[in-house]
N, CA, C and O atoms as a GROMACS GRO file, in nm:
protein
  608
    1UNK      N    1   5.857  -5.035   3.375
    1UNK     CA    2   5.762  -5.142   3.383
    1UNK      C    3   5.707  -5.170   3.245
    1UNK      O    4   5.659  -5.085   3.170
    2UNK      N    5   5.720  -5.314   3.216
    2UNK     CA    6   5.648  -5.359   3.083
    2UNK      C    7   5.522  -5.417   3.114
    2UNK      O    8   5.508  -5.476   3.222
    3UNK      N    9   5.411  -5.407   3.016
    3UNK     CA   10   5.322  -5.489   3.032
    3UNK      C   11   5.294  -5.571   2.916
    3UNK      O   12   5.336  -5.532   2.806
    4UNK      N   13   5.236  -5.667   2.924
    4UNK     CA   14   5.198  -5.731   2.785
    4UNK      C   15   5.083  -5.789   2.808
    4UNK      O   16   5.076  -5.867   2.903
    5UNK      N   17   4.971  -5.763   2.730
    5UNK     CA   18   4.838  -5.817   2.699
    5UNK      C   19   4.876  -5.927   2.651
    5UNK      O   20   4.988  -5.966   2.618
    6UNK      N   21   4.712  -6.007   2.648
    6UNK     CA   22   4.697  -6.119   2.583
    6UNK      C   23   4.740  -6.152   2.471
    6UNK      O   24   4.807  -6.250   2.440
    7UNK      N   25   4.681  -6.032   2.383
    7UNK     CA   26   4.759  -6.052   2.286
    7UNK      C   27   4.826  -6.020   2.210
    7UNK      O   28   4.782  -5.963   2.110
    8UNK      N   29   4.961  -6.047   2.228
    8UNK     CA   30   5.096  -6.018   2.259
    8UNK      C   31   5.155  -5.895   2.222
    8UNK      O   32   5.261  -5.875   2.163
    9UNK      N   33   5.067  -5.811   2.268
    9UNK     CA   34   5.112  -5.665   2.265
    9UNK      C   35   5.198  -5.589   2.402
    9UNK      O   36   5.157  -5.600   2.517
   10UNK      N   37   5.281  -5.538   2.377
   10UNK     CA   38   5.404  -5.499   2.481
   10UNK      C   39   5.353  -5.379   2.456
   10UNK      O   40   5.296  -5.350   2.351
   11UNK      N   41   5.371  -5.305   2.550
   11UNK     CA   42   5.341  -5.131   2.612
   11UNK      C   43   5.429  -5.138   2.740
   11UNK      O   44   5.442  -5.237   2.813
   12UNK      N   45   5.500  -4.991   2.758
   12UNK     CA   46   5.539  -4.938   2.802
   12UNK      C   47   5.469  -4.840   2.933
   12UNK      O   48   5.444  -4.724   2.900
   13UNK      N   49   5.438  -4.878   3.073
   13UNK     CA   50   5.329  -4.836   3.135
   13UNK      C   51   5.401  -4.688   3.166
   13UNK      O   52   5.295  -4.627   3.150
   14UNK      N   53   5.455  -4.628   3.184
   14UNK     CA   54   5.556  -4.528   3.188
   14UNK      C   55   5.521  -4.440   3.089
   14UNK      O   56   5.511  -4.483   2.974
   15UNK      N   57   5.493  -4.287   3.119
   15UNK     CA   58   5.440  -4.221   3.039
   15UNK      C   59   5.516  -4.110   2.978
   15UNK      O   60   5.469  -4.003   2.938
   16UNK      N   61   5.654  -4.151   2.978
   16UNK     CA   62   5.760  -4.047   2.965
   16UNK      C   63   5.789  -4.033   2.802
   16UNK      O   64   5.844  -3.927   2.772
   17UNK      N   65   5.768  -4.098   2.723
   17UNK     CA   66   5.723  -4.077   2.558
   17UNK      C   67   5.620  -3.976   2.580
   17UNK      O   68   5.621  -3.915   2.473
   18UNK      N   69   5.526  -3.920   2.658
   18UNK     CA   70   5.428  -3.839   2.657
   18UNK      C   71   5.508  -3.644   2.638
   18UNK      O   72   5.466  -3.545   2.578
   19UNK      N   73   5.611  -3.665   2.707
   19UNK     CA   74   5.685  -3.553   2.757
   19UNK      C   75   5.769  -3.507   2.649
   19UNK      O   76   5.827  -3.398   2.654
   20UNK      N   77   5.780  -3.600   2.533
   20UNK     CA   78   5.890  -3.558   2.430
   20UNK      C   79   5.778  -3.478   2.320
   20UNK      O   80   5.813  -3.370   2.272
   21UNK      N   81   5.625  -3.544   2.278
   21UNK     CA   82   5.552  -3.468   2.227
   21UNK      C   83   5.542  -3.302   2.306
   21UNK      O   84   5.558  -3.201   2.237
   22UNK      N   85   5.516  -3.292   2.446
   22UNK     CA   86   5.497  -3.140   2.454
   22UNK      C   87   5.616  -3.077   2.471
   22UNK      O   88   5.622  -2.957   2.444
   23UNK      N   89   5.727  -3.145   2.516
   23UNK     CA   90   5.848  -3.038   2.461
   23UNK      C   91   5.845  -3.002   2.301
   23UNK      O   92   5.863  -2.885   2.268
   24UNK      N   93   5.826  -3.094   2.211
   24UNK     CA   94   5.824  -3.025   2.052
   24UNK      C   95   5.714  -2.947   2.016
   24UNK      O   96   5.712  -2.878   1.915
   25UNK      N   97   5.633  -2.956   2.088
   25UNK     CA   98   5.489  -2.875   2.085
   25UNK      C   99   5.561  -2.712   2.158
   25UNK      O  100   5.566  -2.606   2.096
   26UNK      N  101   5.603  -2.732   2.282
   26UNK     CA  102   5.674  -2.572   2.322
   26UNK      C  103   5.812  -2.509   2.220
   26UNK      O  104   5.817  -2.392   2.184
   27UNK      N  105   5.912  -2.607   2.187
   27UNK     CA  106   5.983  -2.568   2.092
   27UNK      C  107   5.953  -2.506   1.965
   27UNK      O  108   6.014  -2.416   1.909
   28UNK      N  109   5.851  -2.567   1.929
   28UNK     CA  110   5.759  -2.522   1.846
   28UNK      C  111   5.721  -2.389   1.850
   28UNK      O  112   5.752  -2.319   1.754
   29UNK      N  113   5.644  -2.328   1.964
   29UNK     CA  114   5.583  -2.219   1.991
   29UNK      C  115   5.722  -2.099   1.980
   29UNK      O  116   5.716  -1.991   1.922
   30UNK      N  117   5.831  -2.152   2.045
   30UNK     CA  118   5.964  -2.115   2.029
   30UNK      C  119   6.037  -2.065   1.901
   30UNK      O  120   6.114  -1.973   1.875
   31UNK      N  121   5.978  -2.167   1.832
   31UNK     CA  122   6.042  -2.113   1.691
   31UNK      C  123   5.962  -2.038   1.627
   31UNK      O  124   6.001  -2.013   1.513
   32UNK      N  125   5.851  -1.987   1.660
   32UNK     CA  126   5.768  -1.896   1.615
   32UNK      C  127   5.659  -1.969   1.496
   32UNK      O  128   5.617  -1.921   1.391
   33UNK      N  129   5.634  -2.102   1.558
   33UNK     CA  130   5.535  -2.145   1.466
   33UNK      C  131   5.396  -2.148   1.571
   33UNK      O  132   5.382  -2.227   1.664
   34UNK      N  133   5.300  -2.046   1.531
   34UNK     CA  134   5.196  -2.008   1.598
   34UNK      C  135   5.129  -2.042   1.499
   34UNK      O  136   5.171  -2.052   1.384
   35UNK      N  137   4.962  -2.074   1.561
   35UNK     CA  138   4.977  -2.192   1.633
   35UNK      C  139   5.054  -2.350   1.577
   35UNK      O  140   5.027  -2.408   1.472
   36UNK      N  141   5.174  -2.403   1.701
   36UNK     CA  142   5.186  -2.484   1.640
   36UNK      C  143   5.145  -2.597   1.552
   36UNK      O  144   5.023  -2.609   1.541
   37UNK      N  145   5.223  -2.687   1.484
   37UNK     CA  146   5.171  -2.810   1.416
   37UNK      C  147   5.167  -2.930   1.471
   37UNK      O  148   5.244  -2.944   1.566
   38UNK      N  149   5.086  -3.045   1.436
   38UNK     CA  150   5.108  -3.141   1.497
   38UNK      C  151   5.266  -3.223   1.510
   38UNK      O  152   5.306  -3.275   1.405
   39UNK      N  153   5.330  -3.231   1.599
   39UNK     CA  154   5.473  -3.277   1.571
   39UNK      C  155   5.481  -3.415   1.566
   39UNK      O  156   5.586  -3.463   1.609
   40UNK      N  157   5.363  -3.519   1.506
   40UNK     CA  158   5.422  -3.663   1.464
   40UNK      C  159   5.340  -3.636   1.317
   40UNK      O  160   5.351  -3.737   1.248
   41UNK      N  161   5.248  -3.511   1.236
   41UNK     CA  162   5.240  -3.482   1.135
   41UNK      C  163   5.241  -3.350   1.047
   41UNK      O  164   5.154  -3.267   1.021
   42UNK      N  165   5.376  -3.361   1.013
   42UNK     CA  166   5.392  -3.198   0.957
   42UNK      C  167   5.320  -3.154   0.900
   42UNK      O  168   5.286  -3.227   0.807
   43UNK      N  169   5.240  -3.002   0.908
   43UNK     CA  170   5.194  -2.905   0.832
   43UNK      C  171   5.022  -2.922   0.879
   43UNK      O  172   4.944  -2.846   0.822
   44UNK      N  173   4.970  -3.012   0.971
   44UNK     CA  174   4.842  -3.042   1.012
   44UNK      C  175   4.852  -2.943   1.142
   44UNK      O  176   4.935  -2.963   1.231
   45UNK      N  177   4.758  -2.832   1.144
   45UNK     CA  178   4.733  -2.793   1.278
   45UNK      C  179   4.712  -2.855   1.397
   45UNK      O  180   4.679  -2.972   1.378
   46UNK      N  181   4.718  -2.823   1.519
   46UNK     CA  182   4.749  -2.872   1.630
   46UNK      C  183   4.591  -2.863   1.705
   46UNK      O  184   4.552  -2.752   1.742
   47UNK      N  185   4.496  -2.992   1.727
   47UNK     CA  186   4.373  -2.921   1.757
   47UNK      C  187   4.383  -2.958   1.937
   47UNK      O  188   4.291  -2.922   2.011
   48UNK      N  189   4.498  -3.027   1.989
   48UNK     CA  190   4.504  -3.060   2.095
   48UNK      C  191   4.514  -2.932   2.190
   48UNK      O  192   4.532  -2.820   2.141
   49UNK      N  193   4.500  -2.955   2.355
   49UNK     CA  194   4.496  -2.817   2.427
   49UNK      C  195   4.641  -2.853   2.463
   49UNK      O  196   4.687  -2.962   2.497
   50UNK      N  197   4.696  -2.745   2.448
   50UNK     CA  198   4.839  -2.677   2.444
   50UNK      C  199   4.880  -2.557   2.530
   50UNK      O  200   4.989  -2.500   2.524
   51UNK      N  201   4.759  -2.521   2.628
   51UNK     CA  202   4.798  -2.437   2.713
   51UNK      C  203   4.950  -2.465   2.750
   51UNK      O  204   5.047  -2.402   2.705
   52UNK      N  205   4.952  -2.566   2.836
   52UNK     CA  206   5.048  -2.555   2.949
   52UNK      C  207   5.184  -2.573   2.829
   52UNK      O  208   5.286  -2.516   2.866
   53UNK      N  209   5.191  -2.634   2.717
   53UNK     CA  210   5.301  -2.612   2.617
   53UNK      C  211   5.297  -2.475   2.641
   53UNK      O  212   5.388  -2.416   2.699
   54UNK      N  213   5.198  -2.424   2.600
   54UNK     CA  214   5.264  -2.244   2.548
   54UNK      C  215   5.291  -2.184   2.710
   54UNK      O  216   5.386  -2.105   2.714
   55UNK      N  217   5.252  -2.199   2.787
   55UNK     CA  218   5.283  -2.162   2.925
   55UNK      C  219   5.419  -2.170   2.938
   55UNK      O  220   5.484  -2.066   2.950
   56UNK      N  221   5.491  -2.317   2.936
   56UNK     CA  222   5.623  -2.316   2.935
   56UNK      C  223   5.706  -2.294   2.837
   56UNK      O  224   5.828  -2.304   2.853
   57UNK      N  225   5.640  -2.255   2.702
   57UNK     CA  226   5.749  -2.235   2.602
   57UNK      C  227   5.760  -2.049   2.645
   57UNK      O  228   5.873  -2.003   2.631
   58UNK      N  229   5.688  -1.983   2.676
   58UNK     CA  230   5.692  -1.831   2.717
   58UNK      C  231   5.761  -1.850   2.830
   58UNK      O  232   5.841  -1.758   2.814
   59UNK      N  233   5.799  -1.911   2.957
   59UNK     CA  234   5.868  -1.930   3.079
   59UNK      C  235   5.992  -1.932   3.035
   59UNK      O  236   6.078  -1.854   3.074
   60UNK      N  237   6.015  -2.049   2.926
   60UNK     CA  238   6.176  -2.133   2.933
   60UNK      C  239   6.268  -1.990   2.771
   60UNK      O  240   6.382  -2.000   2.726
   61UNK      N  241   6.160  -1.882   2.731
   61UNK     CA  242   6.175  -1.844   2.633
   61UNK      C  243   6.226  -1.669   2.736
   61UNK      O  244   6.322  -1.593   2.720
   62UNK      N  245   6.148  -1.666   2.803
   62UNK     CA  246   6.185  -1.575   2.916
   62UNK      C  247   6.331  -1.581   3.023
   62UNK      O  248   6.385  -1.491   3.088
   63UNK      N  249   6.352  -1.678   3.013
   63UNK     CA  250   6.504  -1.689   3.140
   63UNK      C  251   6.625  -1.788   3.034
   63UNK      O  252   6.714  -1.867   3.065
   64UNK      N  253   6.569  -1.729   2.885
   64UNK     CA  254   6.645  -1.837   2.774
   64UNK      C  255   6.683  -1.977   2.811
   64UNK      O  256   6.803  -2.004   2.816
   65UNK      N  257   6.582  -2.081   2.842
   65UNK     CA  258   6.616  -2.227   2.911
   65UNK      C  259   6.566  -2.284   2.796
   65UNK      O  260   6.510  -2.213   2.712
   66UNK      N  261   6.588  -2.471   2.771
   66UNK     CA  262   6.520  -2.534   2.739
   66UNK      C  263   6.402  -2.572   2.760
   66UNK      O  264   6.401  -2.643   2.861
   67UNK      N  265   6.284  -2.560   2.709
   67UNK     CA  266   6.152  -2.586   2.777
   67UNK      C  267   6.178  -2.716   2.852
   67UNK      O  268   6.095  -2.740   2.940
   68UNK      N  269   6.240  -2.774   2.843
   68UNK     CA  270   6.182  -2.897   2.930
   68UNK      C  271   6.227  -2.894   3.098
   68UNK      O  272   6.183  -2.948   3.199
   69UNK      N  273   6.344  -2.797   3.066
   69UNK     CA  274   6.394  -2.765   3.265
   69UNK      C  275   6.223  -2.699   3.300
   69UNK      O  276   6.183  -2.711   3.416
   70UNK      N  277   6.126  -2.629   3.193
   70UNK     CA  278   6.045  -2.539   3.309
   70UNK      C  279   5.920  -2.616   3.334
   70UNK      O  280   5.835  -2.591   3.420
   71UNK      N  281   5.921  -2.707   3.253
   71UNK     CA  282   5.744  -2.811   3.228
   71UNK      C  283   5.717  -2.848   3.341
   71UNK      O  284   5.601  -2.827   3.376
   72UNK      N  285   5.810  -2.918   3.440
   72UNK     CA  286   5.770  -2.950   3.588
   72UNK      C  287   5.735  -2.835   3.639
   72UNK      O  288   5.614  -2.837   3.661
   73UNK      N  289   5.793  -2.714   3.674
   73UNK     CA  290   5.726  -2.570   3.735
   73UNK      C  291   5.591  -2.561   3.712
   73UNK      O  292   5.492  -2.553   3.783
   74UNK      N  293   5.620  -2.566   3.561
   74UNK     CA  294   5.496  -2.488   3.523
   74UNK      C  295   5.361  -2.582   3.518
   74UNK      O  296   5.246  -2.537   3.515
   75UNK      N  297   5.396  -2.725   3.519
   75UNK     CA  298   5.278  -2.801   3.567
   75UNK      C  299   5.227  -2.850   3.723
   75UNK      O  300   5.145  -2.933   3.763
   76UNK      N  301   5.324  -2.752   3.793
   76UNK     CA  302   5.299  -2.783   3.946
   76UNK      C  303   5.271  -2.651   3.964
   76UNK      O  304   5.253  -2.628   4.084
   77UNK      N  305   5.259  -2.555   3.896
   77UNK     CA  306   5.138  -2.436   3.861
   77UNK      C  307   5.076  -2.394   3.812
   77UNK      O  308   5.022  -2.286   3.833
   78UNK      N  309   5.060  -2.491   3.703
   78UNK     CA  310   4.912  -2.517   3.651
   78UNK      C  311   4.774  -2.613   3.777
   78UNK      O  312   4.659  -2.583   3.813
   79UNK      N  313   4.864  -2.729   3.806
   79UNK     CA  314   4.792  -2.805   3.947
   79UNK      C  315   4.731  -2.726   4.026
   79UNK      O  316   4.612  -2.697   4.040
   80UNK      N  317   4.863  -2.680   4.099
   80UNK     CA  318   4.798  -2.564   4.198
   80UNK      C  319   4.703  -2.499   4.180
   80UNK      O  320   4.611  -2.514   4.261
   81UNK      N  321   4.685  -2.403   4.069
   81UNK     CA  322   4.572  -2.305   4.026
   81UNK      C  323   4.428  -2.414   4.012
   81UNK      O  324   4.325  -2.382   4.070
   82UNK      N  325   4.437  -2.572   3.910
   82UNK     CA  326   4.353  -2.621   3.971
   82UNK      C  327   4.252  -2.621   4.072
   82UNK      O  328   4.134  -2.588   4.074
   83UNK      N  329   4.376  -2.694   4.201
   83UNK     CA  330   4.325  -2.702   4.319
   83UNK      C  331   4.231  -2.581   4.352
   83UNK      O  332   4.109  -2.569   4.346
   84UNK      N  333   4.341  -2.491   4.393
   84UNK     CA  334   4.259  -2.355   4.430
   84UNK      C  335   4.104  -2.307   4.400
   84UNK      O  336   4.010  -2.265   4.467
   85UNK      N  337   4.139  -2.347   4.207
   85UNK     CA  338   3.976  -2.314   4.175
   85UNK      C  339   3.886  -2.385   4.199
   85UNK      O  340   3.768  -2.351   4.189
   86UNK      N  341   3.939  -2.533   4.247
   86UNK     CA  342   3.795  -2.613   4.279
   86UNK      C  343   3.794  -2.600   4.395
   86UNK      O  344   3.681  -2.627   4.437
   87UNK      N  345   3.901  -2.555   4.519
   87UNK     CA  346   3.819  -2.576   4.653
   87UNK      C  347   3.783  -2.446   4.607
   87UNK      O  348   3.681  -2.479   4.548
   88UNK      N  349   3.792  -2.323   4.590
   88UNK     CA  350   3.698  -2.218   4.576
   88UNK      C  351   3.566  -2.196   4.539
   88UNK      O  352   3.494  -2.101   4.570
   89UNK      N  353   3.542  -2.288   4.474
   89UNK     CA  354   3.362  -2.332   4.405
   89UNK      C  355   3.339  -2.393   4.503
   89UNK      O  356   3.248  -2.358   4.577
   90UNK      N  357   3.419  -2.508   4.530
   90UNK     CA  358   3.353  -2.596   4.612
   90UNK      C  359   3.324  -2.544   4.788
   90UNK      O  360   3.250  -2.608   4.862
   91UNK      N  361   3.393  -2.431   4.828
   91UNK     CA  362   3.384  -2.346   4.930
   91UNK      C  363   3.250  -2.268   4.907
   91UNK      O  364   3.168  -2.275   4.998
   92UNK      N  365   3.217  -2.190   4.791
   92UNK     CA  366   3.109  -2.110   4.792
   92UNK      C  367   3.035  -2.171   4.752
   92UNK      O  368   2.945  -2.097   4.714
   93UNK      N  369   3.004  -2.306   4.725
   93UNK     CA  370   2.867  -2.375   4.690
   93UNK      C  371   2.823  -2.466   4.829
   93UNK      O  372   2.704  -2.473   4.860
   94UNK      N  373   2.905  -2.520   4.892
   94UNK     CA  374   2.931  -2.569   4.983
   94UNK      C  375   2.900  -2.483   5.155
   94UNK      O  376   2.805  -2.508   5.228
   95UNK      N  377   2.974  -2.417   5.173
   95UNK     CA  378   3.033  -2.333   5.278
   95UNK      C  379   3.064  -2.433   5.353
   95UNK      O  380   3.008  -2.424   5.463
   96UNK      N  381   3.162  -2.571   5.335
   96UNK     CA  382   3.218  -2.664   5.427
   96UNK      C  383   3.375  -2.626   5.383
   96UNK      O  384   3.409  -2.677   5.276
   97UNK      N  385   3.470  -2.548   5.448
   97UNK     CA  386   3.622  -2.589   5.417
   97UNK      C  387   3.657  -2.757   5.361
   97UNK      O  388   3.705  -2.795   5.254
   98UNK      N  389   3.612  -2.834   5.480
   98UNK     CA  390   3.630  -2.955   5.491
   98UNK      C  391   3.609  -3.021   5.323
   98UNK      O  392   3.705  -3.064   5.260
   99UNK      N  393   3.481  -3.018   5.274
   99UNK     CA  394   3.427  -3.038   5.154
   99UNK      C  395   3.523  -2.970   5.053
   99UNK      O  396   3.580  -3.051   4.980
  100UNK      N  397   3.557  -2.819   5.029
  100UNK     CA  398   3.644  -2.773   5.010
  100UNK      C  399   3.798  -2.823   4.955
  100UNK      O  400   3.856  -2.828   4.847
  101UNK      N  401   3.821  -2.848   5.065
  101UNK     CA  402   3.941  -2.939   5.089
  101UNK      C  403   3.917  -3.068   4.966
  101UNK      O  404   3.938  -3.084   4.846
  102UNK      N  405   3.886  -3.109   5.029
  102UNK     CA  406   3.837  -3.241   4.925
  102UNK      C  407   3.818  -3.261   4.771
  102UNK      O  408   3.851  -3.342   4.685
  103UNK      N  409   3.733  -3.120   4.785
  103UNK     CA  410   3.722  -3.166   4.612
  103UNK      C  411   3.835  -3.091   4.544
  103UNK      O  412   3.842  -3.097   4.421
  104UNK      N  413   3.958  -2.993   4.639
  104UNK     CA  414   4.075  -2.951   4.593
  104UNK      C  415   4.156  -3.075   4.518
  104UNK      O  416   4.203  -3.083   4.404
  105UNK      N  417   4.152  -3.173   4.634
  105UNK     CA  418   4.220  -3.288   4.657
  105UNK      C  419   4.187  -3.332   4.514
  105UNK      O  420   4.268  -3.323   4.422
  106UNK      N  421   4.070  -3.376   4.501
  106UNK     CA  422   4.063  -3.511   4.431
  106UNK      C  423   4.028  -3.486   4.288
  106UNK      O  424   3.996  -3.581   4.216
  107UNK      N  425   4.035  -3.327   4.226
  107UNK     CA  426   4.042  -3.225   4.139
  107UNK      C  427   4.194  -3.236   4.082
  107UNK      O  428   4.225  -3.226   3.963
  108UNK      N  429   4.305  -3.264   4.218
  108UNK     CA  430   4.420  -3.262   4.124
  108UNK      C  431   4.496  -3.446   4.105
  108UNK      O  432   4.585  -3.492   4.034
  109UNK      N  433   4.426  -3.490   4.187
  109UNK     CA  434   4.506  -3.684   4.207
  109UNK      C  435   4.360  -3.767   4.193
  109UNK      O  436   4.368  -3.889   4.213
  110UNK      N  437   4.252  -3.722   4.167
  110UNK     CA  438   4.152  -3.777   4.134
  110UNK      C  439   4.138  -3.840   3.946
  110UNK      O  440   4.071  -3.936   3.910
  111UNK      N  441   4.217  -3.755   3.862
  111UNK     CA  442   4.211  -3.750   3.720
  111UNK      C  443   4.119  -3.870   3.706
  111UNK      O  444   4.000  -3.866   3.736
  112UNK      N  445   4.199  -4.000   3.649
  112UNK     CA  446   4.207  -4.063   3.534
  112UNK      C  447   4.094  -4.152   3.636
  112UNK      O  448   3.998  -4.207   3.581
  113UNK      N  449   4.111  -4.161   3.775
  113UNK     CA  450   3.993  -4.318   3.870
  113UNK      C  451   4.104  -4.392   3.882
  113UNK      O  452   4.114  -4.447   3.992
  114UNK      N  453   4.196  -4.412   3.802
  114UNK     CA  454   4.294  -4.536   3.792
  114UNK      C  455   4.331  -4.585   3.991
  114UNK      O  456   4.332  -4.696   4.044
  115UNK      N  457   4.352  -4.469   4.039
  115UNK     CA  458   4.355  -4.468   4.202
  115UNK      C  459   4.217  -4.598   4.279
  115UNK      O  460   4.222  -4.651   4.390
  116UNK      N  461   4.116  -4.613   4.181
  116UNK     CA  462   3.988  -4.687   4.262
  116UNK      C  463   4.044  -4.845   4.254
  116UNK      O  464   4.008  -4.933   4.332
  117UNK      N  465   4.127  -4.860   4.157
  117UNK     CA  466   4.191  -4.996   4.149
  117UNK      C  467   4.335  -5.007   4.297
  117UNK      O  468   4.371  -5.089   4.381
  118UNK      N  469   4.362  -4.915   4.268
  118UNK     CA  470   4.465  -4.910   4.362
  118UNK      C  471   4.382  -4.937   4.569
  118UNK      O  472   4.433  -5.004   4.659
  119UNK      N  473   4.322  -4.901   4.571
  119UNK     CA  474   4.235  -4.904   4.699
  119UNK      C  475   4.165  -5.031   4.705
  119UNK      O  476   4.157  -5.080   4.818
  120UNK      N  477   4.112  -5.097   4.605
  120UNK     CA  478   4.091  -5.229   4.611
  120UNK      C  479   4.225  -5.333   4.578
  120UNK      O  480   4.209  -5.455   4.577
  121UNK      N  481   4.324  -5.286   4.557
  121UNK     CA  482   4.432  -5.390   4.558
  121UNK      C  483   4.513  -5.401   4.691
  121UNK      O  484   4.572  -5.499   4.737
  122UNK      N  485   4.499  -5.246   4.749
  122UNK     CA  486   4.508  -5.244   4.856
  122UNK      C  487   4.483  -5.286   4.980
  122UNK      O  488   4.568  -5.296   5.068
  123UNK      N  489   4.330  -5.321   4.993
  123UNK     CA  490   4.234  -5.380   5.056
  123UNK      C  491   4.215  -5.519   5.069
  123UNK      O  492   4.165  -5.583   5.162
  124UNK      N  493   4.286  -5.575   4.913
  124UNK     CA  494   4.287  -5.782   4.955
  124UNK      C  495   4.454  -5.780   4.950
  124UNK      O  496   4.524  -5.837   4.866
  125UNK      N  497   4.517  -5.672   5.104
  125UNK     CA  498   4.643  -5.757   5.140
  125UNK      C  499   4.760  -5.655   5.020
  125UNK      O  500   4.876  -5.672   5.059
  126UNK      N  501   4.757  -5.583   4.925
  126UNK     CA  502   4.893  -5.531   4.889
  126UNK      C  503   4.954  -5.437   4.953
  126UNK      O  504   4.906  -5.343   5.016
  127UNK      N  505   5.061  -5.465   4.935
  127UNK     CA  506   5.130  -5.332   5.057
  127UNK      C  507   5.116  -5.186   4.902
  127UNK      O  508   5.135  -5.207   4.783
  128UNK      N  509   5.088  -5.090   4.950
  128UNK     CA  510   5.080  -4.966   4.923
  128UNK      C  511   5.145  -4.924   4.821
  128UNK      O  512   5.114  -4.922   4.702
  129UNK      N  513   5.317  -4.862   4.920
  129UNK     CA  514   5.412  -4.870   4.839
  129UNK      C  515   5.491  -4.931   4.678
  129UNK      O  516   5.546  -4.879   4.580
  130UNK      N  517   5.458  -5.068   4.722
  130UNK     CA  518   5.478  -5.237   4.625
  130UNK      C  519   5.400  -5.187   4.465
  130UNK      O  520   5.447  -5.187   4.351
  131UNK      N  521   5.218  -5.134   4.535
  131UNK     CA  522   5.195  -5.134   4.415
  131UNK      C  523   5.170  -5.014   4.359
  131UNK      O  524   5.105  -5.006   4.255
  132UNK      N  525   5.202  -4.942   4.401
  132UNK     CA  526   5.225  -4.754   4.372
  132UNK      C  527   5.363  -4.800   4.243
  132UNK      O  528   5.333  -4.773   4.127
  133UNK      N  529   5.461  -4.845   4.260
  133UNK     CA  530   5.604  -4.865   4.187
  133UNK      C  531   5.581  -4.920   4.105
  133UNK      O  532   5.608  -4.869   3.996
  134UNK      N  533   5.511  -5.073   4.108
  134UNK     CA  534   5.542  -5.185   4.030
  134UNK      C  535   5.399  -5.201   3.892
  134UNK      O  536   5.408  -5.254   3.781
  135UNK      N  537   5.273  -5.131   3.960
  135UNK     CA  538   5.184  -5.127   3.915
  135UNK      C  539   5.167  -5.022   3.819
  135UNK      O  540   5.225  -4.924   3.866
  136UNK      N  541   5.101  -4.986   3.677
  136UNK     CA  542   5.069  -4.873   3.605
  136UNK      C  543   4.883  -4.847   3.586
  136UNK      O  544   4.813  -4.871   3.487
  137UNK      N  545   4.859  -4.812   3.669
  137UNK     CA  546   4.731  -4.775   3.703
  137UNK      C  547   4.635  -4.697   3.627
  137UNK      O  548   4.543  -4.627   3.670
  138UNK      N  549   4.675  -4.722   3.497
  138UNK     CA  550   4.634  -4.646   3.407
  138UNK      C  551   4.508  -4.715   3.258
  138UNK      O  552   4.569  -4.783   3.175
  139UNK      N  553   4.398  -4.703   3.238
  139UNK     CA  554   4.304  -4.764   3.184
  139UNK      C  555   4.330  -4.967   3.175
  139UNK      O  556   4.258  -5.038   3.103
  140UNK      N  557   4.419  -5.010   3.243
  140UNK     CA  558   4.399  -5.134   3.218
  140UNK      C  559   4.356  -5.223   3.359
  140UNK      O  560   4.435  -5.251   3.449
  141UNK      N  561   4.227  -5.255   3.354
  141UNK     CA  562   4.118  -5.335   3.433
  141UNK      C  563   4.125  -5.465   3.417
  141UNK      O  564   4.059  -5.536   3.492
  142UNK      N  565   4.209  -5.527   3.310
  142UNK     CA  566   4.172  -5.669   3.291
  142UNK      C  567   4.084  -5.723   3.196
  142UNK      O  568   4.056  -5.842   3.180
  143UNK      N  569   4.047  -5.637   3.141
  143UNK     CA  570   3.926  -5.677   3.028
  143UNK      C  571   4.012  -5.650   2.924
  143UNK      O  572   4.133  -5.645   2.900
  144UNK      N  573   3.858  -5.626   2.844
  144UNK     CA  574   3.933  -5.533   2.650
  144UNK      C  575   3.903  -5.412   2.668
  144UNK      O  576   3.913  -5.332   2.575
  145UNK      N  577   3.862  -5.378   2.781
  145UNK     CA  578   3.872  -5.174   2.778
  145UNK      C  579   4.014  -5.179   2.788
  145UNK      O  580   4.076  -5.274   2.835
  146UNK      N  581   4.072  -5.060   2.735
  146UNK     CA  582   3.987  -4.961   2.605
  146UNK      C  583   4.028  -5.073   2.468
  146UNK      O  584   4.134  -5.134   2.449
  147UNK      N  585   3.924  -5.073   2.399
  147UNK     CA  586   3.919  -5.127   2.281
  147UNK      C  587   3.992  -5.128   2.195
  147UNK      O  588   3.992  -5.203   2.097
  148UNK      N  589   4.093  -5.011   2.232
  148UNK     CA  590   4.202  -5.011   2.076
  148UNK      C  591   4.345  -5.053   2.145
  148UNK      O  592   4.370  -5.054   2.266
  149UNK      N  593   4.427  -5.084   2.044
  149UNK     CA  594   4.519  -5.187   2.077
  149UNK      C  595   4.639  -5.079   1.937
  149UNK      O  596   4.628  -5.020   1.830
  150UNK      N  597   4.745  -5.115   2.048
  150UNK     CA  598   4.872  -5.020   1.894
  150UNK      C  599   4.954  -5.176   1.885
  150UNK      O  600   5.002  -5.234   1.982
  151UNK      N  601   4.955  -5.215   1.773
  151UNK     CA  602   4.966  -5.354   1.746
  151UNK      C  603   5.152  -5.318   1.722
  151UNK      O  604   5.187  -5.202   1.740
  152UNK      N  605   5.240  -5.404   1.690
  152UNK     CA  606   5.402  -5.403   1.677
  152UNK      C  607   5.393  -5.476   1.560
  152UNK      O  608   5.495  -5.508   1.499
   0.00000   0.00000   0.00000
């Protein structure tokens, strides 16, 4: 899916350019550059959180794989542990499972809000599915949020 702003800026709503930075961020850890560097500027430390890089660069470094076969694993157990820890607070602050439940939920598919657009597009008439695919639900509202723009 392409989008293009007003003005005439093209983006890519698809966040799979995201996935090539933390594979070089785990390769990284791989080649024994602790802590890694930034990998779009050589020799600048890395001040970003890099857990789940080093999570899967120790996984895919353990069963000798490419990090990138283990990043899905290991971020559908990083989620998990999420979940767990928030219905667990939310169980002993609470004592509602139900509540529980919930803030498990919306702890791991709650992130970004981008979902609150989706429920009102939903609501005047879109089918679900249609705009789950076609739509990128991600900071763009229609305005000038967010303010910065990567110009071509």
């Amino acid at each position: 899916m392409w989008n293009t702003y007003s003005e005439g800026v093209t983006t890519n709503s698809s966040h799979w350019s995201d996935l090539l930075v933390h594979v070089s961020i785990a390769e990284s850890v791989n080649a024994v550059n602790f802590p890694p560097d930034v990998p779009y500027f050589a020799g600048h430390p890395l001040t970003y959180h890099w857990f789940s890089d080093f999570n899967a660069a120790i996984a895919a470094n353990a069963i000798e794989a490419f990090s990138v076969s283990v990043m899905p694993v290991a971020s559908g157990l990083l989620a998990g542990a999420l979940a767990l820890s928030g219905y667990s607070i939310a169980l002993h602050l609470s004592h509602s499972r139900r509540t529980a439940l919930v803030a498990g939920v919306l702890l791991v598919f709650g992130g970004g809000f981008g979902w609150i657009r989706l429920v009102g597009d939903v609501a005047s008439g879109g089918d679900p599915l249609t705009l789950i695919t076609a739509t990128a639900y991600d900071m763009q509202w229609g305005t000038d949020f967010p303010y910065f723009r990567v110009r071509q």
